[in-house]
SEBAZA-973642 format. One line per 10 residues: number of its first residue (from 0); their letters; for each residue x, y, z of N, C-alpha, C, CB. Coordinates in nm, 3 decimals. Glycine has a CB too. Layout:
<sites>
NUM) A) X,Y,Z,X,Y,Z,X,Y,Z,X,Y,Z  ...
</sites>
This chain:
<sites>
0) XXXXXXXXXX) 12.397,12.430,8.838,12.397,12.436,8.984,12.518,12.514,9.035,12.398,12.293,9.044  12.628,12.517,9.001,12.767,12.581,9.045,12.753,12.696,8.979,12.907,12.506,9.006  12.656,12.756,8.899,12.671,12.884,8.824,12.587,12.952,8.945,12.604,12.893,8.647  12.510,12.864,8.977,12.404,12.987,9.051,12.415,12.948,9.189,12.223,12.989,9.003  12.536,12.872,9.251,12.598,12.913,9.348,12.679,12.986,9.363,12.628,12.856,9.388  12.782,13.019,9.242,12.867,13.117,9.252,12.800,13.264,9.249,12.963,13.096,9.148  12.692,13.255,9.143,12.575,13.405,9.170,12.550,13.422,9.277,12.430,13.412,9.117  12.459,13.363,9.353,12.452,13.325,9.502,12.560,13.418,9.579,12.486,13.156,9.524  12.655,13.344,9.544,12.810,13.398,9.687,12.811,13.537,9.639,13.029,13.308,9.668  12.818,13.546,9.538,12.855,13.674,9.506,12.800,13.778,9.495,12.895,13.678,9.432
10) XXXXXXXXXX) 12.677,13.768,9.485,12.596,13.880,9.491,12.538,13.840,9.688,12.451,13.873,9.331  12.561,13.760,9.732,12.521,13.755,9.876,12.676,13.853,9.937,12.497,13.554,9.944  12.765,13.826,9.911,12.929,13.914,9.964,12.838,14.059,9.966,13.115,13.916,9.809  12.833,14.101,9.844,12.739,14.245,9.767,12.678,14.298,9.865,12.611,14.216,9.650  12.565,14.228,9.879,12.430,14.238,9.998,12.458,14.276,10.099,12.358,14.123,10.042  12.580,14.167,10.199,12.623,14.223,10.302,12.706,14.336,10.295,12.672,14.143,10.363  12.820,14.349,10.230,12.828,14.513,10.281,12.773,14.576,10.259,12.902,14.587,10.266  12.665,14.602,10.178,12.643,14.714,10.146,12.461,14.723,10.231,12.670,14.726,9.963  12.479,14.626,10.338,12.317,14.628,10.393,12.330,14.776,10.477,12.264,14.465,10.519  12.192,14.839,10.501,12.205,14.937,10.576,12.091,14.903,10.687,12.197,15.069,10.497
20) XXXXXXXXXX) 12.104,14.826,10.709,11.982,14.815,10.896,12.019,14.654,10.902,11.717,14.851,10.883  11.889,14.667,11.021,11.906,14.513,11.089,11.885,14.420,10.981,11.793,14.474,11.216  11.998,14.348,10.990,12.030,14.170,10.919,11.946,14.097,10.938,12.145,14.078,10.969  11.945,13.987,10.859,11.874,13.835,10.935,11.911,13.720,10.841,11.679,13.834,10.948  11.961,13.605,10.874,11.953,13.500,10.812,11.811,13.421,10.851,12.078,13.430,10.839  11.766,13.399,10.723,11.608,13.335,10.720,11.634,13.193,10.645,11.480,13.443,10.620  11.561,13.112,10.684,11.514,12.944,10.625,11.348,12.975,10.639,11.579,12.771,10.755  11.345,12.924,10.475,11.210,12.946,10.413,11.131,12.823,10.354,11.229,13.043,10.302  11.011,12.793,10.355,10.912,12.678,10.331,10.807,12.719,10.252,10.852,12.621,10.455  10.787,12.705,10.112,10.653,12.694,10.079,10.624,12.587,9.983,10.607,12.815,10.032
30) XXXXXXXXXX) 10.477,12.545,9.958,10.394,12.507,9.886,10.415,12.530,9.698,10.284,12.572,9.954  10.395,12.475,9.626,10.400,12.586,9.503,10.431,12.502,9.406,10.508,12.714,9.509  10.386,12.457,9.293,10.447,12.333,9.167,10.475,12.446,9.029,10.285,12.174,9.109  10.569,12.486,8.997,10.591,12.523,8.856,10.533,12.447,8.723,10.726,12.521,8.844  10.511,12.321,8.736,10.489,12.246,8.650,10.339,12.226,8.631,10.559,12.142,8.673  10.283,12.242,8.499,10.133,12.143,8.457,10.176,11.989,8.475,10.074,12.165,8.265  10.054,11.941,8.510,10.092,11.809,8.507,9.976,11.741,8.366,10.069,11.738,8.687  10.010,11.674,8.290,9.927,11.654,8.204,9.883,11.532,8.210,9.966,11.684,8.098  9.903,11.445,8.330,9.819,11.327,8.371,9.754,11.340,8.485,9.888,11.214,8.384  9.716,11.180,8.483,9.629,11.205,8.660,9.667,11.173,8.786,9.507,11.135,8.682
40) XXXXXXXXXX) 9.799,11.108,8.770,9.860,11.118,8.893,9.879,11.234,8.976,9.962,11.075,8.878  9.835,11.240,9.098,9.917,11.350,9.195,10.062,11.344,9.226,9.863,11.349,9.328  10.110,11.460,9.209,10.228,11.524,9.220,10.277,11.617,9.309,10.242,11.567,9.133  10.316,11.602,9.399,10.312,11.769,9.508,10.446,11.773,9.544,10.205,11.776,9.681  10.480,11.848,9.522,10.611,11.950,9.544,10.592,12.064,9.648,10.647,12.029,9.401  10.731,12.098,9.647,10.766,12.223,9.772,10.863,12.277,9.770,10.775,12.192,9.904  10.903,12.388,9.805,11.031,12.452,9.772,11.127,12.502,9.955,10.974,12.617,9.653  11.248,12.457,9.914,11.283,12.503,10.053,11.395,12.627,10.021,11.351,12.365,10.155  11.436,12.707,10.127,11.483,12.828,10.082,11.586,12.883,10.220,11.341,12.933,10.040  11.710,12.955,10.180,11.759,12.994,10.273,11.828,13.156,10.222,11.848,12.877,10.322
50) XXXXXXXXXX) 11.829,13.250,10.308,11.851,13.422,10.247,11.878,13.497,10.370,11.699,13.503,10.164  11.942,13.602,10.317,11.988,13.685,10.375,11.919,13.822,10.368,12.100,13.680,10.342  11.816,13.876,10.496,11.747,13.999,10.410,11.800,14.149,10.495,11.543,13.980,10.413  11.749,14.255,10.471,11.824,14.325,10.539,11.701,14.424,10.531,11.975,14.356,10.488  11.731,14.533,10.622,11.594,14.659,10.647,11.709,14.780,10.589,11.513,14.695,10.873  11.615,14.850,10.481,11.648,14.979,10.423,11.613,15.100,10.442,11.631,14.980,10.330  11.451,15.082,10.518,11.429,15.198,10.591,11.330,15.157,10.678,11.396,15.316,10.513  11.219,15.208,10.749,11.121,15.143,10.888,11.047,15.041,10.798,10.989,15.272,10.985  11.027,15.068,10.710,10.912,14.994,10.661,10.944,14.907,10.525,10.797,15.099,10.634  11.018,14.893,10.483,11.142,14.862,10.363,11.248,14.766,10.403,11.229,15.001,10.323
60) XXXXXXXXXX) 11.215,14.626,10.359,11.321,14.540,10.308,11.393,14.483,10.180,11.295,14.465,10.347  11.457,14.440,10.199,11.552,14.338,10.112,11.564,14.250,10.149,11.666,14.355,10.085  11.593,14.130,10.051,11.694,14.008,10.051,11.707,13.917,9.988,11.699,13.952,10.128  11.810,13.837,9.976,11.850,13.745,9.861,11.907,13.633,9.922,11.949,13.805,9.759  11.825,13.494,9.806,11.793,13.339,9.851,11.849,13.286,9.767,11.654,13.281,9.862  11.832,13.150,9.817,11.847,13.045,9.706,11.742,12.991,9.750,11.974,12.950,9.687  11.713,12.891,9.620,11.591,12.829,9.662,11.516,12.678,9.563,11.490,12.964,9.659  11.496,12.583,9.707,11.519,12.447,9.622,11.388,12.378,9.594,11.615,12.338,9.702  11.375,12.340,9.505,11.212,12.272,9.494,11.261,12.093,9.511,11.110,12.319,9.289  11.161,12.084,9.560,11.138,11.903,9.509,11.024,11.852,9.552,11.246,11.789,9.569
70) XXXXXXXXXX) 11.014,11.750,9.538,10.902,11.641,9.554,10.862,11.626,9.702,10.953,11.494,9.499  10.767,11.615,9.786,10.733,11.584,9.890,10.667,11.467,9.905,10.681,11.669,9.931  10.553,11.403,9.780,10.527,11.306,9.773,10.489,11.264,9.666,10.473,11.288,9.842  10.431,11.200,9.572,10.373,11.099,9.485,10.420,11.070,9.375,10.265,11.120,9.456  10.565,11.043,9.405,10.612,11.017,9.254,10.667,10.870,9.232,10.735,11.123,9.212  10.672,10.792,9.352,10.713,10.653,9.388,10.630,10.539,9.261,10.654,10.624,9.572  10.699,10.486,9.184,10.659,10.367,9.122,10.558,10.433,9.027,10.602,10.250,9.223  10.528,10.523,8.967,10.430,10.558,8.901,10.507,10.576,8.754,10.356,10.683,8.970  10.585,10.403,8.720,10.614,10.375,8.574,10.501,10.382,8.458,10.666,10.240,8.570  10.415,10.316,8.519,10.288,10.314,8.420,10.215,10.439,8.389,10.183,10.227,8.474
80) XXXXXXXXXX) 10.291,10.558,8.378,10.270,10.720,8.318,10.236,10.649,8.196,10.417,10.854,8.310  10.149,10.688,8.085,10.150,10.743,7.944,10.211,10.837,7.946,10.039,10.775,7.882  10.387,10.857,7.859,10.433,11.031,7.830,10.411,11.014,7.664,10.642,11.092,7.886  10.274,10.970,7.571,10.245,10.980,7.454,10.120,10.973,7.453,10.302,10.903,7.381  10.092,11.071,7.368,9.942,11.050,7.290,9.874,10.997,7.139,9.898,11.168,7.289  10.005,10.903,7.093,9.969,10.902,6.954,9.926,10.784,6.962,10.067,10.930,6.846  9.899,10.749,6.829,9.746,10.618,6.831,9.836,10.500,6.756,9.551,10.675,6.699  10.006,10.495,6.740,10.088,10.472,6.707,10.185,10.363,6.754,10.108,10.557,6.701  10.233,10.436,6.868,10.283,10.411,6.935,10.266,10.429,7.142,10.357,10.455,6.858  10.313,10.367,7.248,10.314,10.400,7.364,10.392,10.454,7.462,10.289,10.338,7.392
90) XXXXXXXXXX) 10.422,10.533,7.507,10.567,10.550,7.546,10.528,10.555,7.696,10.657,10.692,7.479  10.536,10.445,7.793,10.560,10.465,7.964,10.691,10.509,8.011,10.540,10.328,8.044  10.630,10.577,8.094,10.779,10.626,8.221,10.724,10.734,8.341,10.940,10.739,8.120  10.855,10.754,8.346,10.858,10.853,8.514,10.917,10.984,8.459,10.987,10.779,8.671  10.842,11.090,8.495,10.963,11.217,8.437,10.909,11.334,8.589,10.911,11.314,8.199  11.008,11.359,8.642,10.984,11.404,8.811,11.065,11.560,8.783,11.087,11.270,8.965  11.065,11.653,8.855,11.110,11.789,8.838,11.171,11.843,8.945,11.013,11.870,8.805  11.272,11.894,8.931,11.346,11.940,9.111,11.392,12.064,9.025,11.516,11.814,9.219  11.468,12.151,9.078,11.464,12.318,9.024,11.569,12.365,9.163,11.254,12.417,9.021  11.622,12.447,9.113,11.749,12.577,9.220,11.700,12.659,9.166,11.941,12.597,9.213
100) XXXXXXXXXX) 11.710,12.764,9.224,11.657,12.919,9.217,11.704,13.047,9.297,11.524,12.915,9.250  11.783,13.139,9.233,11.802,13.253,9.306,11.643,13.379,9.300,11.956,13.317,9.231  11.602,13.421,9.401,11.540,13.508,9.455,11.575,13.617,9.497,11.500,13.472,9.521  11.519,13.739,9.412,11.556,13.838,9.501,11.386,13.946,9.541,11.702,13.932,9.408  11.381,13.961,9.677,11.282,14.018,9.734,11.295,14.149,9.813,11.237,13.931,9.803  11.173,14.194,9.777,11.157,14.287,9.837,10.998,14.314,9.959,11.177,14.370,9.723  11.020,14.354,10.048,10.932,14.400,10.140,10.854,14.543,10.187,10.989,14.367,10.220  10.695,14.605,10.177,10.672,14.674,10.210,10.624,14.676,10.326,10.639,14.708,10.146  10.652,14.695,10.471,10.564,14.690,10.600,10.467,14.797,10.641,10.648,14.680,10.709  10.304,14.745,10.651,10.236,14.872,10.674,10.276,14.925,10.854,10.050,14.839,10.642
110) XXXXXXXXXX) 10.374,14.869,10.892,10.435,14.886,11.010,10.567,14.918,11.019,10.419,14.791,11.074  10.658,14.933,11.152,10.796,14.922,11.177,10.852,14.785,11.096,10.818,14.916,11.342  10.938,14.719,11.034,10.985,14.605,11.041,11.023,14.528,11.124,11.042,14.603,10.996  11.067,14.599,11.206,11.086,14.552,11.346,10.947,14.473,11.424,11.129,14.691,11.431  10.866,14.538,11.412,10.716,14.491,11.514,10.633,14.411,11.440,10.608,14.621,11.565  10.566,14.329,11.456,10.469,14.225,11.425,10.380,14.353,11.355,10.395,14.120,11.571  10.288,14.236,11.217,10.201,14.341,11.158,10.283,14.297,11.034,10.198,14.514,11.219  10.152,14.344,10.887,10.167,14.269,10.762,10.219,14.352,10.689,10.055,14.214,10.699  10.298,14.262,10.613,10.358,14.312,10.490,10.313,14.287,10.289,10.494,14.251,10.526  10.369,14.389,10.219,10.299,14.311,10.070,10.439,14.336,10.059,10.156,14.381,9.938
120) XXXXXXXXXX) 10.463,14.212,9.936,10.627,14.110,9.908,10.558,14.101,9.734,10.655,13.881,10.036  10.756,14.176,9.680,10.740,14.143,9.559,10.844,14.022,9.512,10.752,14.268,9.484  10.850,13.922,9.478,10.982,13.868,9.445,10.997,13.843,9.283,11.003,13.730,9.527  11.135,13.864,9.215,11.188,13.832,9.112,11.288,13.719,9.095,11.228,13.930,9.077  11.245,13.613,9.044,11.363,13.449,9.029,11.422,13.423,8.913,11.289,13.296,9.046  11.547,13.385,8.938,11.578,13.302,8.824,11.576,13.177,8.864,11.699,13.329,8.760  11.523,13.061,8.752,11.477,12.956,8.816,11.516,12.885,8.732,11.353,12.942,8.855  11.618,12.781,8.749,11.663,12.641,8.656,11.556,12.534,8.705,11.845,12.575,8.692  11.480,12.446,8.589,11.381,12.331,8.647,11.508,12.241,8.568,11.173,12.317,8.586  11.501,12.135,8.663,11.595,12.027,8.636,11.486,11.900,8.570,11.685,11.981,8.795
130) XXXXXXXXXX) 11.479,11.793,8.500,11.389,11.711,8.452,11.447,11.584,8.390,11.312,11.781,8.364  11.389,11.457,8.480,11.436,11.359,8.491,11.361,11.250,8.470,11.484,11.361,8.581  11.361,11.220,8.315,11.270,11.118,8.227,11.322,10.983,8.219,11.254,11.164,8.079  11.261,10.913,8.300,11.298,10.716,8.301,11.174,10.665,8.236,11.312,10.619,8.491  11.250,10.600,8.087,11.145,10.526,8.028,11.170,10.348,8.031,11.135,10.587,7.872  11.077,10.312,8.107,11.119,10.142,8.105,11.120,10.077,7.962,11.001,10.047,8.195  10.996,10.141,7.887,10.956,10.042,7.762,10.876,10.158,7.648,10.826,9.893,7.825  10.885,10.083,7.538,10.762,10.148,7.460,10.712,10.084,7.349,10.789,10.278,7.412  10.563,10.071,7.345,10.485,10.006,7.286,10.452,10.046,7.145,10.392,10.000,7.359  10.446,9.963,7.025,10.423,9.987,6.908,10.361,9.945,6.861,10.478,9.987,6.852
140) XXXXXXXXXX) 10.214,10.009,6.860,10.072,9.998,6.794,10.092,9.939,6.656,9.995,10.146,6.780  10.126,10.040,6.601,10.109,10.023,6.433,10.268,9.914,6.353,10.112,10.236,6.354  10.192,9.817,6.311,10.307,9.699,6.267,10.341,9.758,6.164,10.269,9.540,6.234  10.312,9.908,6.125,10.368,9.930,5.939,10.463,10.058,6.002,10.201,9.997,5.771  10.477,10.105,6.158,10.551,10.201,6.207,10.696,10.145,6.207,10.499,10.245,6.340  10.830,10.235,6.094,10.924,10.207,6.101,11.001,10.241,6.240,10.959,10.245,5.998  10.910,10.297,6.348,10.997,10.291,6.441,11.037,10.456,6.509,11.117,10.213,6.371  11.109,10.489,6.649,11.079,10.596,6.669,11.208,10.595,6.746,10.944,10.629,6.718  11.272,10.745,6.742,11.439,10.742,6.836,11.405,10.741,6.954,11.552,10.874,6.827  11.295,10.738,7.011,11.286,10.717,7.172,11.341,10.580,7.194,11.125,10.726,7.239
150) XXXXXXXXXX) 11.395,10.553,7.294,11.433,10.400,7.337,11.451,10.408,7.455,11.552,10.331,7.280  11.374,10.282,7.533,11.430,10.283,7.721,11.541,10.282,7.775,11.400,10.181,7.799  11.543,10.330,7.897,11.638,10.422,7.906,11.628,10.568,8.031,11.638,10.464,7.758  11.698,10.657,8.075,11.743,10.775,8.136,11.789,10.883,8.086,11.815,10.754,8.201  11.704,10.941,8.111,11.796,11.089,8.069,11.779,11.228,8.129,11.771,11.126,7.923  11.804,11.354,8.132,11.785,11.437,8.207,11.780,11.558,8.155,11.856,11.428,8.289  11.702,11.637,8.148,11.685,11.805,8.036,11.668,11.908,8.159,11.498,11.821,7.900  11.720,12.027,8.150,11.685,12.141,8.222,11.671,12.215,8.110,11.778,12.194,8.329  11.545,12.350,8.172,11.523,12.479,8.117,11.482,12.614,8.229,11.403,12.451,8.012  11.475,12.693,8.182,11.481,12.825,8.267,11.337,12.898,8.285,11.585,12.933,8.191
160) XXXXXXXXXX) 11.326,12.941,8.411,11.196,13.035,8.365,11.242,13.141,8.521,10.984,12.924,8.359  11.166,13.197,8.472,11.128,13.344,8.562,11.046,13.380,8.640,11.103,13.433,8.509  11.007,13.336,8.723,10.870,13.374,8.858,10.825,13.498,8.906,10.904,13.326,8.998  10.748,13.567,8.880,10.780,13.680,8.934,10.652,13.667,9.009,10.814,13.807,8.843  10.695,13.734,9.188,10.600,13.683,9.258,10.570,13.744,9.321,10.608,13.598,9.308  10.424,13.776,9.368,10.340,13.907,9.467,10.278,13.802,9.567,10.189,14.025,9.372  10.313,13.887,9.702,10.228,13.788,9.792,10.187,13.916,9.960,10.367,13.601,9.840  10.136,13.844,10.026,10.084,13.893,10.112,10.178,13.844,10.231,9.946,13.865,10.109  10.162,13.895,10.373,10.261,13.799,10.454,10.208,13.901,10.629,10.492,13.814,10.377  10.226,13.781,10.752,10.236,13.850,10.816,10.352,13.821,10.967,10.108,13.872,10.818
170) XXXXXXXXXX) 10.390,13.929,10.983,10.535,13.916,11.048,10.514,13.873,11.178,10.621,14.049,11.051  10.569,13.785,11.267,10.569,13.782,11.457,10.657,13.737,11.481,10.473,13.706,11.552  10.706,13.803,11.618,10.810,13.771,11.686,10.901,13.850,11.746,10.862,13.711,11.628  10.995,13.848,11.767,11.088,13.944,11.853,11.203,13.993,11.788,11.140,13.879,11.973  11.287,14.062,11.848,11.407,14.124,11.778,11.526,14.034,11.730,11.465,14.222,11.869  11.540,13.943,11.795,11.620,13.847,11.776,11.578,13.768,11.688,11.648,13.791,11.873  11.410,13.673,11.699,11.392,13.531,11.619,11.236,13.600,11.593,11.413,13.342,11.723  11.213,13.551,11.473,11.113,13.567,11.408,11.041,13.507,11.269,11.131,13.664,11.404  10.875,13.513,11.306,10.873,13.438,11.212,10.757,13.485,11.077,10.849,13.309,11.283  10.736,13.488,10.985,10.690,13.472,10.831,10.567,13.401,10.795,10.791,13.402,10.755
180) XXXXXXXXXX) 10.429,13.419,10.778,10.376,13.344,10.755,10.301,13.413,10.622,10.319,13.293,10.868  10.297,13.324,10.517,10.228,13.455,10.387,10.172,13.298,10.296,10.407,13.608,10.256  10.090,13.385,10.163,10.050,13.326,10.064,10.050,13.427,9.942,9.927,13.266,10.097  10.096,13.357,9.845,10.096,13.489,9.710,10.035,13.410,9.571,10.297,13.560,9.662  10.063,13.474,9.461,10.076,13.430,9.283,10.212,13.456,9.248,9.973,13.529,9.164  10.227,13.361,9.214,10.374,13.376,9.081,10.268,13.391,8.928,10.515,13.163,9.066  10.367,13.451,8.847,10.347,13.428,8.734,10.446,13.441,8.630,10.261,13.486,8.714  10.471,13.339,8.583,10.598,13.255,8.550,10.624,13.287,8.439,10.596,13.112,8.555  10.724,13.381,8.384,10.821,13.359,8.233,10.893,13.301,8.190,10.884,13.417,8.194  10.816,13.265,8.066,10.905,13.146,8.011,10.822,13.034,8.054,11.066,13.135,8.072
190) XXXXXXXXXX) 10.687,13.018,8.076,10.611,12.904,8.084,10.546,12.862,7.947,10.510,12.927,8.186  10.494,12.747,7.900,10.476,12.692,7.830,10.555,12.568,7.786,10.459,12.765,7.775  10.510,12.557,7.617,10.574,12.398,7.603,10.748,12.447,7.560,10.472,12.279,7.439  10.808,12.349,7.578,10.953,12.373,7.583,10.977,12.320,7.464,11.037,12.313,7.698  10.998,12.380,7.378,11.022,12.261,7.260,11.148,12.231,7.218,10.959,12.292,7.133  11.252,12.273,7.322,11.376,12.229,7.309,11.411,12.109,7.402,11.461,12.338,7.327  11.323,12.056,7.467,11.320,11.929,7.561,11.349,11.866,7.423,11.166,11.878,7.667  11.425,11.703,7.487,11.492,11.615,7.398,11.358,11.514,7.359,11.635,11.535,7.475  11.303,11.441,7.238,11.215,11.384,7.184,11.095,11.465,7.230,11.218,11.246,7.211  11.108,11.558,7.210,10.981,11.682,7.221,10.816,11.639,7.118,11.069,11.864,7.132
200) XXXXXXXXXX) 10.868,11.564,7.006,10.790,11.566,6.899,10.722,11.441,6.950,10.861,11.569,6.752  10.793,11.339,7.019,10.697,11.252,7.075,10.640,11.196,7.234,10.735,11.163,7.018  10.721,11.307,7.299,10.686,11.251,7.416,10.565,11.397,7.499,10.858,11.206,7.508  10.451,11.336,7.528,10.373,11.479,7.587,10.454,11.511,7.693,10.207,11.468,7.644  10.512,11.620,7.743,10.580,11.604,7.872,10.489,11.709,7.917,10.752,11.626,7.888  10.435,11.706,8.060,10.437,11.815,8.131,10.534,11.970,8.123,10.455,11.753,8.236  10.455,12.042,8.119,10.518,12.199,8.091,10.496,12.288,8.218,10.435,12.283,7.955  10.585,12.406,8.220,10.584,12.491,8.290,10.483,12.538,8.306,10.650,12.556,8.271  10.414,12.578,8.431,10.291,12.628,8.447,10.329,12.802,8.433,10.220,12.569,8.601  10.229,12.869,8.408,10.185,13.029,8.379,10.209,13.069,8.532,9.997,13.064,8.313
210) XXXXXXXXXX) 10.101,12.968,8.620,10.104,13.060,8.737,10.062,12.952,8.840,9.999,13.202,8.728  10.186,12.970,8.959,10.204,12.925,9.105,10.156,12.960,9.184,10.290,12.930,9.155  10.019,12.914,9.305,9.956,12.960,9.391,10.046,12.954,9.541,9.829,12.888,9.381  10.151,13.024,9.603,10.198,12.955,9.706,10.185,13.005,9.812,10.305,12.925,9.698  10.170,12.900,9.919,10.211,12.912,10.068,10.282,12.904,10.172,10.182,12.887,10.104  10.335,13.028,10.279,10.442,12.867,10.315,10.495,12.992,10.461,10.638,12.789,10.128  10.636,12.955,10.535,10.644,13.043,10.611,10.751,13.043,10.614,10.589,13.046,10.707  10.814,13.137,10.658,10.978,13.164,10.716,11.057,13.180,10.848,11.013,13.271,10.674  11.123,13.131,10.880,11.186,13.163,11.034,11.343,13.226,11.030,11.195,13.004,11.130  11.364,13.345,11.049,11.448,13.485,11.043,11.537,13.438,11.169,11.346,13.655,11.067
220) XXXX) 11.679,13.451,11.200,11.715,13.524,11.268,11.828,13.664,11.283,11.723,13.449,11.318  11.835,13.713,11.358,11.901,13.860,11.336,11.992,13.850,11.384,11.849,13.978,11.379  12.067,13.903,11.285,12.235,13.898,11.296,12.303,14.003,11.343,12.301,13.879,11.171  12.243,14.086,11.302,12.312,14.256,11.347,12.220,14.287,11.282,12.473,14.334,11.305
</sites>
């Protein structure tokens, strides 16, 4: 988290001098789960976002975010997860996902940037998923099983992936305040099973998904 705030500051210092058109500080909202979920509970997540973008020529932007995922709803009391599939043993718990992320985007406008009218948006992330496994208990099928290093308990694993994201979007509003409304695909590097997560060999965990359907909108304002 302090690594990719200090990225953040520092490549945001960067950005600003060296912007060449109208500024804007933007706060951003979308839709979007990185994660498979490999049970049947619902899970819904959201990412919130704040950036600095800048215009490079009429139709040509920039800008660079941070950007926070978490939970919006259904992760309350849902101990009674299965995170095992073996015929062995049982392993219940909670394992929930929150993520920071630097973004950097770019904008094509089939218009002025300035004037209402749509844009196509490429973005490139680096994306830390944070992962937070509470196991109350675990059950042992087989009476001839010597036993397994999982034990109840807390613990917490992060890993990295890469989003790279195309979307659609369309711009309104005025010179001063304005607002963002779009939907795109990510498609995520570095998705799959993690097999450097801790008790990997016995716990199924949910994995990084391939690809993020998201929605969501932004509200800009202009700084200079």
């Amino acid at each position: 988290m302090k690594k990719l705030a200090l990225v953040f500051c520092t490549f945001t210092c960067l950005f600003s001098v060296h912007s060449f058109g109208q500024t804007s500080f933007v706060f951003g909202f979308h839709t979007g789960s990185y994660m498979d979920k490999v049970t049947t509970e619902s899970e819904y997540s959201s990412n919130v976002s704040f950036a600095f973008e800048t215009t490079l020529i009429n139709n040509i932007s920039i800008s660079l975010g941070y950007r926070r995922l978490f939970y919006l709803f259904g992760t309350d009391d849902i101990y009674q997860k299965q995170l095992s599939n073996s015929s062995d043993y049982n392993i219940y718990g909670l394992d929930t996902y929150t993520g920071n992320g630097i973004d950097f985007e770019s904008k094509y406008f089939f218009n002025n940037t300035e004037d209402d009218g749509c844009y196509f948006g490429s973005i490139i992330s680096y994306q830390v998923m944070n992962a937070k496994v509470d196991i109350p208990y675990v059950e042992y099928l087989n009476p001839n099983l010597p036993g397994i290093p999982v034990q109840p308990g807390a613990f917490t694993d992060n890993f990295t992936i890469l989003p790279l994201t195309f979307k659609f979007g369309w711009r309104l509003g005025g010179e001063t305040v304005w607002w963002d409304l779009y939907f795109g695909y990510s498609f995520n590097i570095g998705s799959g099973k993690v097999e450097s997560r801790r008790y990997s060999k016995y716990i199924n965990y949910d994995n990084p998904s391939a690809n993020t359907f998201i929605i969501g909108c932004k509200l800009g304002f202009t700084l200079f």
